[in-house]
Each structure stands twice: as structure tokens, then as C-alpha cells.
C-alpha positions in Angstrom: 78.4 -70.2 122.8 76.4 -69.2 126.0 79.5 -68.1 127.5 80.2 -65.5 124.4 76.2 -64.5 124.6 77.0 -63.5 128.1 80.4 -61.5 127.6 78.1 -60.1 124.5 75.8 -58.7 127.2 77.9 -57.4 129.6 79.8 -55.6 126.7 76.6 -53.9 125.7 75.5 -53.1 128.8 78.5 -52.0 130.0 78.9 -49.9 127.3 76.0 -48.2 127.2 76.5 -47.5 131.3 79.6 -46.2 129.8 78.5 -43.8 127.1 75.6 -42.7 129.7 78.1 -42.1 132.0 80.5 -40.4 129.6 77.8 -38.1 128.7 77.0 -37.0 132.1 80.9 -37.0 132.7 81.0 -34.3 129.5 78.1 -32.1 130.1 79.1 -31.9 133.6 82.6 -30.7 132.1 80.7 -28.4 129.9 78.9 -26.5 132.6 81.7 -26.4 134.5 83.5 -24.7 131.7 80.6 -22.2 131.2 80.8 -21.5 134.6 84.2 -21.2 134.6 83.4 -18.1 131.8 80.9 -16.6 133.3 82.7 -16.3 136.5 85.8 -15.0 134.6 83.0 -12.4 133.2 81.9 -11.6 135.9 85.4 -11.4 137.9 86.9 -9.6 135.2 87.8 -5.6 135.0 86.1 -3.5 133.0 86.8 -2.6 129.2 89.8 -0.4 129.0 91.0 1.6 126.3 94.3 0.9 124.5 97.0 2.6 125.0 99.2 4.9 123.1 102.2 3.3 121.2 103.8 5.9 118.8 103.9 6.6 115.7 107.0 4.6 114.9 104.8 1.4 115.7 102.8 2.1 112.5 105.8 2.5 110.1 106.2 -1.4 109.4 103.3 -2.1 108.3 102.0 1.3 106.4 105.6 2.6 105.5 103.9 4.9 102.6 101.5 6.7 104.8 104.0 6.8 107.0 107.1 7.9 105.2 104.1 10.8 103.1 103.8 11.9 107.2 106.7 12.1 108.6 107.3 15.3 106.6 104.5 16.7 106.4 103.2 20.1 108.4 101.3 17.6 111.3 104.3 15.7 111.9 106.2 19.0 112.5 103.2 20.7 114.6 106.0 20.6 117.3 109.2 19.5 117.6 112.1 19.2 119.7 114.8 22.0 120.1 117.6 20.2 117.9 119.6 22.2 115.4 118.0 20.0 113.0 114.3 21.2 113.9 115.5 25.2 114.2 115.5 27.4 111.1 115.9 30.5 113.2 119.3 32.9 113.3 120.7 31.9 116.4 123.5 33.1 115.5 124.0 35.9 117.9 121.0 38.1 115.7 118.8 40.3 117.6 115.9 41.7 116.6 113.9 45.3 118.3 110.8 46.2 119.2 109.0 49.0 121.2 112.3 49.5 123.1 113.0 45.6 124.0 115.5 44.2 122.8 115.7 40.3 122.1 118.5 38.4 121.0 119.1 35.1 119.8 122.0 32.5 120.5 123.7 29.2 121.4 126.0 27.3 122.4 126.5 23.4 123.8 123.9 22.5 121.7 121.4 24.7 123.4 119.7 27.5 122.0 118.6 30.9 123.5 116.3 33.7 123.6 117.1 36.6 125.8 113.9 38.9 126.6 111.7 41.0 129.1 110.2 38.0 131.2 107.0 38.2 132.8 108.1 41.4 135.6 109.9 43.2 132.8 113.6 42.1 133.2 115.3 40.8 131.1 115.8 37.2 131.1 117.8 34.4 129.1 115.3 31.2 128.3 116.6 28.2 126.8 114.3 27.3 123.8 112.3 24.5 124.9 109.9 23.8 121.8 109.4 24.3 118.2 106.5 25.0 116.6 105.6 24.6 112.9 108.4 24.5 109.9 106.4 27.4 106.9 105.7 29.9 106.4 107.5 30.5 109.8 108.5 29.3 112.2 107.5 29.8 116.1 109.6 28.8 119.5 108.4 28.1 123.1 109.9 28.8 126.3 109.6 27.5 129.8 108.9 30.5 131.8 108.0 28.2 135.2 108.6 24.5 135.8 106.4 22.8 133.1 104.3 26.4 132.0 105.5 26.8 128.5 104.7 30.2 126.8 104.9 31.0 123.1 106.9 33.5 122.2 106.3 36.7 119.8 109.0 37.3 117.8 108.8 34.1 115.0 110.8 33.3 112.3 110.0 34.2 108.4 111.5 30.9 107.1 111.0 32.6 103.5 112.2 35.9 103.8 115.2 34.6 106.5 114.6 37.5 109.4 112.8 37.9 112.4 109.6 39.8 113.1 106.8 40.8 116.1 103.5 38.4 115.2 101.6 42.0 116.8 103.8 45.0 115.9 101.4 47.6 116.4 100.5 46.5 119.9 102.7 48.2 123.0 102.7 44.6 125.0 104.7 44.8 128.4 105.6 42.0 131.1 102.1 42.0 133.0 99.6 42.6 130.1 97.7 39.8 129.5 98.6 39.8 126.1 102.3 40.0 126.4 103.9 36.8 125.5 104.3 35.3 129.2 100.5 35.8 129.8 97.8 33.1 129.9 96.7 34.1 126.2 100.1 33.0 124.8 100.2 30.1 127.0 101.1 27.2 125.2 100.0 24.3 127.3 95.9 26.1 127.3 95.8 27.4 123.8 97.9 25.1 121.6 99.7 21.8 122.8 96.3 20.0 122.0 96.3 20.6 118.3 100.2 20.4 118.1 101.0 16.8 120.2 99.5 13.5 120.4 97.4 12.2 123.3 98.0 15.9 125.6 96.7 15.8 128.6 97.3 19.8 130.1 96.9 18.7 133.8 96.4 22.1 134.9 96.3 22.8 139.2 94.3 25.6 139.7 95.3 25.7 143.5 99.0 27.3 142.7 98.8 27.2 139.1 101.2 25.4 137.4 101.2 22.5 135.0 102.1 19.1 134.9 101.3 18.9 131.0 101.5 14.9 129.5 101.6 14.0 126.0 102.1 10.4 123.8 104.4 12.6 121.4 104.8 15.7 120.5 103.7 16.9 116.8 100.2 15.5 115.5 101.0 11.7 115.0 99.5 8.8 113.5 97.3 8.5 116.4 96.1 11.8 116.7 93.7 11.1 114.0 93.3 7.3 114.0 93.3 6.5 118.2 96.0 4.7 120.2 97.3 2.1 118.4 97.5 -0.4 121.7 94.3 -2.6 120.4 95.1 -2.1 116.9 99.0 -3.6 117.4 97.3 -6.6 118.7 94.8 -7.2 116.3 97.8 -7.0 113.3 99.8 -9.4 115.1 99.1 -13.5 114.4 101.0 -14.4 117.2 98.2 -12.3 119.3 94.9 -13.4 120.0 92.5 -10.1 119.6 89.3 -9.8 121.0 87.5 -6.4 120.5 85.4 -7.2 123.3 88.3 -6.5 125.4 88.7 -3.0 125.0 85.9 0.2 125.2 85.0 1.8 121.9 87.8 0.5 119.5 86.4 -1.1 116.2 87.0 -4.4 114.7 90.4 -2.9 114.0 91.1 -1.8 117.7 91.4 1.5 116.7 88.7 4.4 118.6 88.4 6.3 114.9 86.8 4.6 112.8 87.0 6.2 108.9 84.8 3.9 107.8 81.9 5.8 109.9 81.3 7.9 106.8 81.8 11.2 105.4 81.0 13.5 108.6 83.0 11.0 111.3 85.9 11.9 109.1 85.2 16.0 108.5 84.8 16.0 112.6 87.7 14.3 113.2 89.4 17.0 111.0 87.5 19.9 112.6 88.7 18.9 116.3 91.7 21.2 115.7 90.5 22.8 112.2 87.9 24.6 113.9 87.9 27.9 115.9 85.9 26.3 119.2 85.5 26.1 123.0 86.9 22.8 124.7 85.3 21.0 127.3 88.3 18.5 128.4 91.6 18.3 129.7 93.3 17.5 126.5 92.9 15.3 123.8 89.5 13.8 123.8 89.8 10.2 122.0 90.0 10.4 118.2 86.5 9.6 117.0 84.3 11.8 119.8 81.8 13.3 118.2 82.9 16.8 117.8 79.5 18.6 119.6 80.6 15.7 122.7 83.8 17.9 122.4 83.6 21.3 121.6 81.2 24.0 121.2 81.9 25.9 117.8 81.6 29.6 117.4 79.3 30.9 115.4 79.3 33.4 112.9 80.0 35.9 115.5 81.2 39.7 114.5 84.8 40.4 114.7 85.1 36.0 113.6 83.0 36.5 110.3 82.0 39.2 108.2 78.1 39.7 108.2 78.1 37.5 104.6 80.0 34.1 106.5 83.4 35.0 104.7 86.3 34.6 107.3 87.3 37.7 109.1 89.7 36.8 112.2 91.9 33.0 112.4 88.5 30.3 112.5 90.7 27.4 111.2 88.3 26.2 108.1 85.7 24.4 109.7 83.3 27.1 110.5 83.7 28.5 106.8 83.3 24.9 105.1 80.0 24.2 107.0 78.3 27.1 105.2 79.2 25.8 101.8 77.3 23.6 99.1 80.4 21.3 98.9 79.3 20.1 102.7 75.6 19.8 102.1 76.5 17.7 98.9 78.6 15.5 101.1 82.0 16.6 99.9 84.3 15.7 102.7 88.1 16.9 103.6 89.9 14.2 102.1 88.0 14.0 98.5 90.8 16.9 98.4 93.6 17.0 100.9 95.9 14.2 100.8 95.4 13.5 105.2 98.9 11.7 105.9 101.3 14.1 103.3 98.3 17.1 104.7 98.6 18.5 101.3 96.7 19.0 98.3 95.6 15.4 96.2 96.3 17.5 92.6 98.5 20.8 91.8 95.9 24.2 90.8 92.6 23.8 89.5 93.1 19.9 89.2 91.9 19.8 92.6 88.9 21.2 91.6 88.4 19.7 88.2 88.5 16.2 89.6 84.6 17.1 90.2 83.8 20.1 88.2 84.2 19.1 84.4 82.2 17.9 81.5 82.9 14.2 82.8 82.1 14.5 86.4 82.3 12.6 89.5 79.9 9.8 89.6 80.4 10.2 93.7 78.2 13.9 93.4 75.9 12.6 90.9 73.7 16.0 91.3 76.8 17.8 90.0 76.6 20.5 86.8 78.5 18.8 84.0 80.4 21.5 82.4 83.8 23.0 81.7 84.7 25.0 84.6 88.5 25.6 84.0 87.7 27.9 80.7 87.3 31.5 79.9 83.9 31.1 79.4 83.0 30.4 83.3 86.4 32.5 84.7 86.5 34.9 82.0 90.4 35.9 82.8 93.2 34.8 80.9 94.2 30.8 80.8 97.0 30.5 83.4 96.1 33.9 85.2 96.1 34.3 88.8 92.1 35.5 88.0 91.7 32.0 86.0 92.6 30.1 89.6 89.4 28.5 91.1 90.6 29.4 94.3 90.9 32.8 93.4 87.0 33.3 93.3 86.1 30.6 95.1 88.4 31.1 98.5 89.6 34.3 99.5 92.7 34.4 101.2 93.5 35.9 104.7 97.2 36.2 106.1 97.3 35.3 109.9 99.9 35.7 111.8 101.9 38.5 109.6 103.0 36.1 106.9 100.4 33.1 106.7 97.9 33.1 104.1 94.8 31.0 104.9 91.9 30.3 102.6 88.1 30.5 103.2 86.4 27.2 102.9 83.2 28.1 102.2 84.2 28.0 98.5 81.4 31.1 97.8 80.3 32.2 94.9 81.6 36.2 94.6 79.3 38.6 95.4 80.4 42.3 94.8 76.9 43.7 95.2 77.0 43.0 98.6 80.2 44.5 99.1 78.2 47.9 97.4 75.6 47.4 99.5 76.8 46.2 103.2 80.3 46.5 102.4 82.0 43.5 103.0 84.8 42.1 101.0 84.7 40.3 97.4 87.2 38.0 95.3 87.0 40.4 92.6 88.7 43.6 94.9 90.8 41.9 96.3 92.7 41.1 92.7 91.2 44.7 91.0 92.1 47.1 94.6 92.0 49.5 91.7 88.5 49.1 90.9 85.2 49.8 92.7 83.1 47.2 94.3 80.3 48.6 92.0 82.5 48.1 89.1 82.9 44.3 90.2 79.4 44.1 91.0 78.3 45.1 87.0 81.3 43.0 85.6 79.7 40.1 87.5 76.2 41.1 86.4 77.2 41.3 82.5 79.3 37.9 82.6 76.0 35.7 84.4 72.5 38.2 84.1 70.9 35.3 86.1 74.0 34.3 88.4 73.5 34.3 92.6 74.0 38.1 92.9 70.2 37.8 91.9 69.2 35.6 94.9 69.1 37.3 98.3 71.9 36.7 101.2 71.1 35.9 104.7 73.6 38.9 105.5 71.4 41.3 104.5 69.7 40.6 107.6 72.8 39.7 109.5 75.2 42.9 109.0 72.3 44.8 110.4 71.3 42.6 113.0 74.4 42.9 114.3 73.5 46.7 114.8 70.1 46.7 115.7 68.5 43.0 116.6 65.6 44.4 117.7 64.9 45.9 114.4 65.5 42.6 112.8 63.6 39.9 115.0 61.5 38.9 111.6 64.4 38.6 109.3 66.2 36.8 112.5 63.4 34.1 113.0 63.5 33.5 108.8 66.7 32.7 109.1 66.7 30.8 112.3 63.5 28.8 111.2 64.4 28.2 106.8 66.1 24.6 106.9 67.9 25.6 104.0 70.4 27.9 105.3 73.5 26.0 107.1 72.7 25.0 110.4 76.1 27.6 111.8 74.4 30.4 110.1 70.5 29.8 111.7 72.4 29.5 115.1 74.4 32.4 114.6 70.5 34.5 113.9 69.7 32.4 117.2 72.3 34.2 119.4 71.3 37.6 118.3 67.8 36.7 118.8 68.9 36.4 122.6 69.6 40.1 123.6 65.7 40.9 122.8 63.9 41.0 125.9 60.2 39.5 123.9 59.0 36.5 125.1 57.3 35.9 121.9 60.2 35.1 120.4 60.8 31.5 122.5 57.2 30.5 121.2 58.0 31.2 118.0 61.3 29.6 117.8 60.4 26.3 120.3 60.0 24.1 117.5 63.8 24.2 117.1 64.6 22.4 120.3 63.6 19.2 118.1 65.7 20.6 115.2 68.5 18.1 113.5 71.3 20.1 114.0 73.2 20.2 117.4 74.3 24.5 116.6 70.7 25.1 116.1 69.2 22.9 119.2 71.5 24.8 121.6 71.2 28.3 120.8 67.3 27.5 120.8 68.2 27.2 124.3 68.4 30.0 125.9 65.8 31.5 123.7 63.4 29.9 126.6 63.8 32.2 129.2 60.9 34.1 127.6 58.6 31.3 129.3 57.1 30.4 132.1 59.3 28.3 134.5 57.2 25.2 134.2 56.8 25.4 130.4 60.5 25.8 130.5 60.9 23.0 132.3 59.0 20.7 130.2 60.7 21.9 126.5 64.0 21.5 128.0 64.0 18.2 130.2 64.4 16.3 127.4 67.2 18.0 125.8 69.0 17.0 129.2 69.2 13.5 127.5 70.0 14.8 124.0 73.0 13.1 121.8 74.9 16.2 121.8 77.1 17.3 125.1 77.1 20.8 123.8 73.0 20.5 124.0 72.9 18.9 127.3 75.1 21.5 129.0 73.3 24.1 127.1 70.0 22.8 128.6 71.8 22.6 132.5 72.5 26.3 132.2 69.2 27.6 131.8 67.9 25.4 135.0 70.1 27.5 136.9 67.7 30.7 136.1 64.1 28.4 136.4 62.8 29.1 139.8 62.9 26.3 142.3 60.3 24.1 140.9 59.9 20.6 142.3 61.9 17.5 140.0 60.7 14.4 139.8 63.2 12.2 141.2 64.1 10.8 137.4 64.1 14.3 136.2 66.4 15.6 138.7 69.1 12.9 138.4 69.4 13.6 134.8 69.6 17.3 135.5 72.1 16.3 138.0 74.4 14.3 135.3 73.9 17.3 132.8 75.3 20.1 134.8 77.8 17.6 136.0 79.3 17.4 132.1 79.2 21.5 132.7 81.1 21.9 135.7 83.9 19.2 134.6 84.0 21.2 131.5 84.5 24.4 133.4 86.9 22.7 135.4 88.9 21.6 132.6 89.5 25.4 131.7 90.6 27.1 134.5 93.7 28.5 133.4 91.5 30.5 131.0 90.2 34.1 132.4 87.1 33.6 130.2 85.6 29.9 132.3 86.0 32.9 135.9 83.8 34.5 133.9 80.9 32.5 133.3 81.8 30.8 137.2 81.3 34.7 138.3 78.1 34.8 136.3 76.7 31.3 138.2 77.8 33.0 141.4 75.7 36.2 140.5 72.6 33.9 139.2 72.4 32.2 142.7 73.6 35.4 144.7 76.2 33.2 146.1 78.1 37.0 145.9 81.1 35.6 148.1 81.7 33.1 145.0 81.6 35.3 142.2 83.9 37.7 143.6 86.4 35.2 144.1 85.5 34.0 140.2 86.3 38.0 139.3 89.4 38.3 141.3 90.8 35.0 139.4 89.8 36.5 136.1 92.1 40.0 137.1 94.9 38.1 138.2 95.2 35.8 135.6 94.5 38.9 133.3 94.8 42.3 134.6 94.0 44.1 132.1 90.5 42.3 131.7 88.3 45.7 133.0 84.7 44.7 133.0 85.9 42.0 135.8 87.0 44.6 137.8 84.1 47.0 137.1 81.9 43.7 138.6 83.9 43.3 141.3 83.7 47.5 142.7 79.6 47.3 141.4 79.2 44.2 143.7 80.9 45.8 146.7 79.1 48.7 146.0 75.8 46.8 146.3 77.0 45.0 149.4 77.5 48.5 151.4 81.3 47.8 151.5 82.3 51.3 150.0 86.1 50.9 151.2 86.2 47.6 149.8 84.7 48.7 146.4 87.4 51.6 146.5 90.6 49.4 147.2 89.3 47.0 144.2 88.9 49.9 141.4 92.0 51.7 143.0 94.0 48.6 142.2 92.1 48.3 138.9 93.6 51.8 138.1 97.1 50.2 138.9 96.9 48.0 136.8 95.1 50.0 133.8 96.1 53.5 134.4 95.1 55.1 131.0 91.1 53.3 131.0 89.0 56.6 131.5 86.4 54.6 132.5 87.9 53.0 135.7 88.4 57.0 136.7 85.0 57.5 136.2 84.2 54.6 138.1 86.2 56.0 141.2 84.3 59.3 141.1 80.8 58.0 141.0 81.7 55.9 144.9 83.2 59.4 146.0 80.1 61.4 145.1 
């Protein structure tokens, strides 16, 4: 019995030694293990972002979207030169214009267009791209090792014949505007809204491109992000961890539709939208669209005075001015975005919202019955009884392509009487008057918007005479219930008026909520004092937006040397940073020379911005007031010969501008 009472103890003690020691033994473990992470952490390489993987990965697990996309008008943004793809007569058809004769053919499975290349002659190109598949069709042509150039004559897929996209211009291998010139180029000016994950890779030092893309045509991941993450996420054989990659959400994907309405209208609007770039390529579906672009305005010769659409602004700038957007109506409440059609047929579209019953997602909506006489007052089934009719005027681009306004306007022939822009009701009745429109409309609703005043009866004649508008101008700028485009379009014309009142009175809109607004309010500062300048626009250095921050970098460059705190300087430093690589990302475009000339002029670095002019002129010729600059800054300089070879070669190159003549005779006088 003593003997067991003794094993007892040494059992218990033992054992309790042991769990002690086990203890130890496991926390040890444990902090090795956290260690182990930490230093794993630590070790580690930064998030990346995933990769792009094609649209063919998304098939097996969305086959309906997919199958709705594969045919649809993004799908065939561009495709490859396969007799499948072309619609075109290549069937030895040749088609004349201004004296040039182009010709189509093929053979061995290739097919070619025959034309007056860059220096005139006449050269055979195999076609190297297609663009688009209705209303017609467009091709592309490598006119130097990777430097693809769209070309004029396109394809009326309805009609089956060729035509000139600009008949009435005389456009000759050399012009800017000819097809082989940097407007027509299709790496700068198009790839990005026709491929998937482009990157243009422009060297400025001999100019050429080494152009990239994930796929041509606007894929699955054009809109949704590279589908890298994502793949891994779907799989259960994968372990995901979102932690792994930068900016993807719980998905893996970098868009992220369920952000809201405006994440998804911005996504849209990255191609839908008539804008400036600031990168390469591509930026990464789900950027904010002011981190990415900076959106024209209502600028004349884009818009009429009134907002309507006037030249090609792809949509976005149109549907920002209308009630549909400020009620949070976004693109897909109508547009199918996979098939990138229409959800309904007609005025269903439109009646899925505006009817007796509703939409209990626009709960401030009129209930009422829309698709009757009694609102349309046209026949049932009438072209006139169409919402879109009224609603959105169409435009044809392009000879043959009809686009429709977005800012889905009420008609309003009395403007047309009064400041003569266009109307719904003329463009069905060409017989009638704009008066006559303007009483019909008056009769059918005595208390309808033609009653309200329009922000363009300021604008049309601001556009004229700003200084004669600066009240209307600063109404419009400073009323937060016009559109944010339109107050930043009144903004812009506000800048030509030398009154330095104006900045005081329009200051409080460097705080405003819209990005447009914030950066036109800009430049409005100069009025000021360099070191009240300084303090309204420091902060707008660190603002959300890019297109505010670069905005603010700008106008430092015209503040007088004024000492930074350290702080403030290092932001300025990382803002005009975001400036120069956008500049840099554009310098295959004559325009970015421009403003680079303008920075050289600003800082009399004259050297620079003559280089900056000479790159505009050779990459465009026929752009005159660079090579007016270029003879005035010579002049300046006391280099008379100098300024004489420049506008002599100017002449060259523009030999019917009177003005250049002109020019010439004022440095011999």
C-alpha cells in the first residue's frame, strides 16, 4: 500500500512537471509560429495585382453573359483580319476620291488595301485590323513596324459600298489629318477603348510603338478587372486570400459593381466619354474616372450653347446634365452591359419607370401614363409617339452612324427662336418653323419648361462676349442646381476675363463637391495675390481627385517663387509629378507639345519650348499657331534669320495660310 502511495506521487508529480512542461513546450511552438509569420510578412513582396487571363476563362462558369458577349458590338470593337471578321468587297472593288484611287483585294488568305501612303505614293498594305461590325465597318493598316493607322475609306455594311468618313476635305499624304497622320493613329486615339488591358508604349525618342494588349476587342475584363485573383477565388482546389493582391475585392476582381450606382456609370464613361487621358493605356477597371481622365466640358464646337450634343462626345458628357443622373438612374437600369444592347424594344425601355405603376427604385418619380397621346400628342406607333424622339435627338457621326443624346431633354423650340439651336420638334417637322414648334409646345403644356429659364441663355452669348456675361457666368458657376459639367463649363469662360474680382467671388468653389467644378475654380486664382494663392490651393494638392491635383500643380508654375514649407513642397512635388507622367503618357499627341511649349514659355526656359513647338509641327505640319510661336520667339530672341527659315518652312508646308505670308512680311519690314 505505501509502495502504490509512492508510485501515486511520482505519477502526479510527474505529471504535472509534464503538463508544465508541455505548456511551455507549446507556447514556445506558438511564438515560434508567430514569428515564423511575421517574418514571412515581413520577408514577403508586396501586393501585386492579378493578371489578365482572357475572356475565354470566364465562359465556364458565366456561359450566359458570356455567350450574350461574344456577339455583341464590345466583343467586336476589334478583330482580327479573317475572312470571317471582314464584311468589306475585297473583291478587286475600288473606290475614288479627290483623284486617289484605292482598291481593295486578296489573295492567300490576306487581304489588301492599295493607297497614297504617307509621301503620297501609292502603296499596297495588308489589312492588319478590324474595327467595329454596324453600321460599318472600319480597317487598320500597319504603316511602320507596330504604328497602326486607321484608314478612311470604311465599309457601309447596310448599304454594301464603300465611302470617304471626310469627303469634303482635300486630305494629302503629309496633312495631319490624312489617314497616315497622328490624328488617325490607331494606337493614340482608339486601341484603348477597342482592346483589353492596352498598354500604347509609345518611344518618343524615334517614335514608334511597341503597343501591348490582353486581347483585342473590349472583353470581359475590360469592365470587370483581370480575372487572375478572381480565377483563384472560384476555384476550391485554391486557397484565396485577398490580402494577397492590391485593390481586388472579396472577389479578386479590381471593379467592383457592387460600389454603387456612379462606380458603375464611371466605369462606363472610361470610353463613353469624349476626355483627355492621363496614362499609357488602360488604367485598371474600377479607377475613378477624375484619377483617369479629364472630361471636356461643354465647350463650343462639342455642345451647342443649350448642352445638346453638337460634335462625337460619346454619351457621358450629355447624360451628366440630365435629371435621370441626379435621380440616380445609372447605365445599366437600361442597357443590357454584356449583349451592350437595349434591356426592352421602343418605349418599353422607357416605360419600365415612367407609367402609372412606377419604379419603386425612383420613388420621387411622376406616376402617369407617358406612352399616350395625351403626353406625346402624335399618333400611337408614330415615329413622333417614340420617347426617344423628343427625349434624344439623334446625330450621325461618321457618315452613316446615328448617335443619340443622353441628356434625355425636355424640347425646347423657344430657344431654338431665340439663340437658335436645334429642337426635337425640327428635326421631324424641317418643314416648319422653330416658332411654329415653339407655340405647338406652348398650347400642348401652358406651364411646361419652355416657361423656366435655360442656363444657355447666358451660355450662347458668353461664348461671344464673356466679359459681357461675368454675372450670368458666376450664377451659373455658383447655383448647386445646375449639373456640375455645365457650372464648370461657365468656369472656363470665366477664365479669359482679366478681373481679379472674379477669383474672390468664385473661391468658395475650391471646396465644391464636384471634381469638374473644383478644377476649373482653379485657375480662376491667378486673380490673387501669390501668397493667398498659395494658401487656397495647397490643399487641393492633396484633393481625391487627380484631375484636381494636377489642376492645382499647374497654377504653382505661375505663383512667384515663394518659400514651401518643407511638407508643402513635397506634396507640391508629388502633384506636378502626376502632371508630368501624364504629359509623358501623351506624347505622340501634337496637343501635350503644346501645353510642354507653354511650361517652357511660363519659366522662359525659351530653348525648351521651341523644341516643344518644333515636335508639335512635325508630328503635324499643318498645326500654324505652333509655327507662328516658334518665328515670334525668334523674333524676340534677335535671331531674325532664324525666325525667317522657321516661317519660310512653315510656308512649305502650308502654302495657301495668308497669314504665315503676312507673318514673313512683318520680319522683312
Amino acid at each position: 500500500m505505501k509502495h502504490l502511495v509512492v508510485i501515486r506521487h511520482h505519477l502526479t508529480t510527474d505529471g504535472l512537471c509534464f503538463i508544465r512542461l508541455l505548456r511551455i513546450f507549446l507556447v514556445i511552438i506558438w511564438l515560434c509560429l508567430l514569428w515564423s509569420a511575421f517574418s514571412d510578412t515581413a520577408q514577403a513582396g508586396p501586393q501585386r495585382l492579378p493578371d489578365y487571363v482572357g475572356s475565354a476563362q470566364c465562359q465556364e462558369c458565366h456561359q450566359d453573359a458570356y455567350e450574350s458577349w461574344k456577339v455583341s458590338h464590345h466583343a467586336l470593337a476589334w478583330t482580327t483580319p479573317d475572312a470571317a471578321n471582314i464584311l468589306g468587297d475585297f473583291n478587286q472593288s475600288s473606290f475614288e476620291h479627290l483623284g486617289v484611287m484605292t482598291r481593295f483585294s486578296k489573295g492567300k488568305g490576306i487581304h489588301y488595301i492599295e493607297t497614297d501612303g504617307p509621301d503620297g505614293a501609292l502603296t499596297k498594305y495588308p489589312v492588319a485590323g478590324v474595327a467595329g461590325i454596324e453600321p460599318l465597318q472600319q480597317y487598320l493598316l500597319e504603316t511602320e513596324p507596330g504604328k497602326l493607322q486607321s484608314f478612311d475609306v470604311v465599309w457601309d455594311v447596310e448599304k454594301q459600298r464603300w465611302y470617304h468618313l471626310y469627303p469634303e476635305q482635300e486630305l494629302y499624304g503629309g496633312n495631319g489629318l490624312h489617314w497616315t497622320g497622328p490624328y488617325k493613329n490607331w494606337n493614340a486615339r482608339c486601341a484603348e477603348c477597342h482592346a483589353t488591358g492596352f498598354e500604347k508604349n509609345y518611344a518618343p525618342a524615334n517614335r514608334s510603338y511597341a503597343s501591348t494588349q490582353s486581347e483585342i476587342g473590349v472583353g470581359c475584363e475590360a469592365c470587370h478587372g483581370p480575372g487572375e485573383a478572381h480565377n483563384i477565388w472560384a476555384d476550391p482546389d485554391l486557397i484565396y486570400d485577398a490580402d494577397d493582391w492590391q485593390g481586388v475585392s472579396q472577389v479578386g476582381l479590381t471593379m467592383d459593381f457592387n460600389r454603387g450606382v456612379e462606380a458603375t456609370i464611371q466605369q462606363c464613361a472610361s470610353c463613353h466619354a469624349r476626355r483627355e487621358p492621363y496614362t499609357d493605356g488602360n488604367p485598371l477597371p474600377g479607377t475613378p474616372f477624375h484619377d483617369a481622365y479629364r472630361l471636356s466640358t461643354l465647350r463650343e464646337g462639342l455642345y451647342h450653347p443649350d448642352g445638346q450634343i453638337l460634335d462625337e462626345v460619346y454619351v457621358y458628357g450629355s447624360f451628366l446634365q440630365s435629371k435621370m443622373y441626379a435621380k440616380g438612374v445609372g447605365c445599366i437600369d437600361c442597357h443590357n452591359a454584356h449583349a451592350a444592347d437595349l434591356k426592352a424594344d421602343g418605349n418599353t425601355v422607357c416605360t419600365q419607370c415612367h407609367s402609372p405603376a412606377g419604379n419603386s427604385n425612383f420613388p420621387s418619380l411622376k406616376l402617369a401614363n407617358y406612352d399616350d397621346p395625351s403626353h406625346h400628342f402624335h399618333e400611337t406607333g408614330s415615329a413622333g409617339a417614340q420617347c426617344k424622339s423628343c427625349h434624344m435627338i439623334e446625330r450621325t457621326y461618321m457618315g452613316i452612324d446615328g448617335r443619340r443624346d443622353h441628356s434625355f431633354r425636355v424640347p425646347r423650340p423657344d430657344l431654338s427662336v431665340r439663340l437658335r439651336t436645334p429642337n426635337a420638334c425640327s428635326d421631324c417637322h424641317s418643314d416648319k418653323t422653330a416658332t411654329w414648334a415653339a407655340e405647338q409646345v406652348a398650347e400642348w403644356y401652358p406651364d411646361g419648361s419652355h416657361t423656366t429659364p435655360h442656363f444657355a441663355e447666358t451660355l450662347a452669348p458668353a461664348r461671344v462676349n464673356a466679359a459681357a456675361e461675368v454675372e450670368g457666368l458666376i450664377g451659373m458657376a455658383t447655383y448647386g442646381g445646375l449639373p456640375g459639367i455645365v457650372r464648370a463649363s461657365a468656369l472656363e469662360l470665366l477664365i479669359q476675363i482679366d478681373d481679379p474680382s472674379i477669383a474672390e467671388r468664385t473661391a468658395l468653389l475650391l471646396d465644391d463637391s464636384d471634381a469638374m467644378v473644383r478644377s476649373a475654380a482653379v485657375r480662376l486664382q491667378r486673380g490673387v495675390r501669390d501668397s493667398v494663392a498659395v494658401q487656397r490651393l495647397a490643399p487641393l494638392l492633396e484633393d481625391s481627385s487627380r484631375t484636381v491635383r494636377m489642376a492645382a500643380a499647374r497654377e504653382f508654375l505661375t505663383i512667384s517663387a515663394v518659400r514651401l514649407p518643407p511638407s508643402l513642397n513635397s506634396t507640391l512635388q508629388m502633384a506636378r509629378s502626376e502632371w508630368q507622367q501624364s504629359l509623358a503618357a501623351k506624347t505622340d499627341f501634337p496637343e501635350t507639345h503644346i501645353i510642354i511649349a507653354g511650361v517652357g514659355l511660363a519659366t522662359r526656359q525659351f530653348d525648351a519650348a521651341l523644341a516643344a513647338f518644333q515636335e508639335v509641327v512635325t508630328q503635324d505640319p499643318q498645326y500654324v499657331a505652333a509655327w507662328t510661336m516658334m518665328v515670334r520667339i525668334h523674333a524676340a530672341l534677335g535671331d531674325r534669320n532664324a525666325a525667317l527659315g522657321v516661317v519660310d518652312s512653315a510656308i512649305k508646308a502650308n502654302p495657301s495660310d495668308v497669314s504665315l505670308s503676312l507673318l514673313r512680311a512683318d520680319l522683312l519690314q
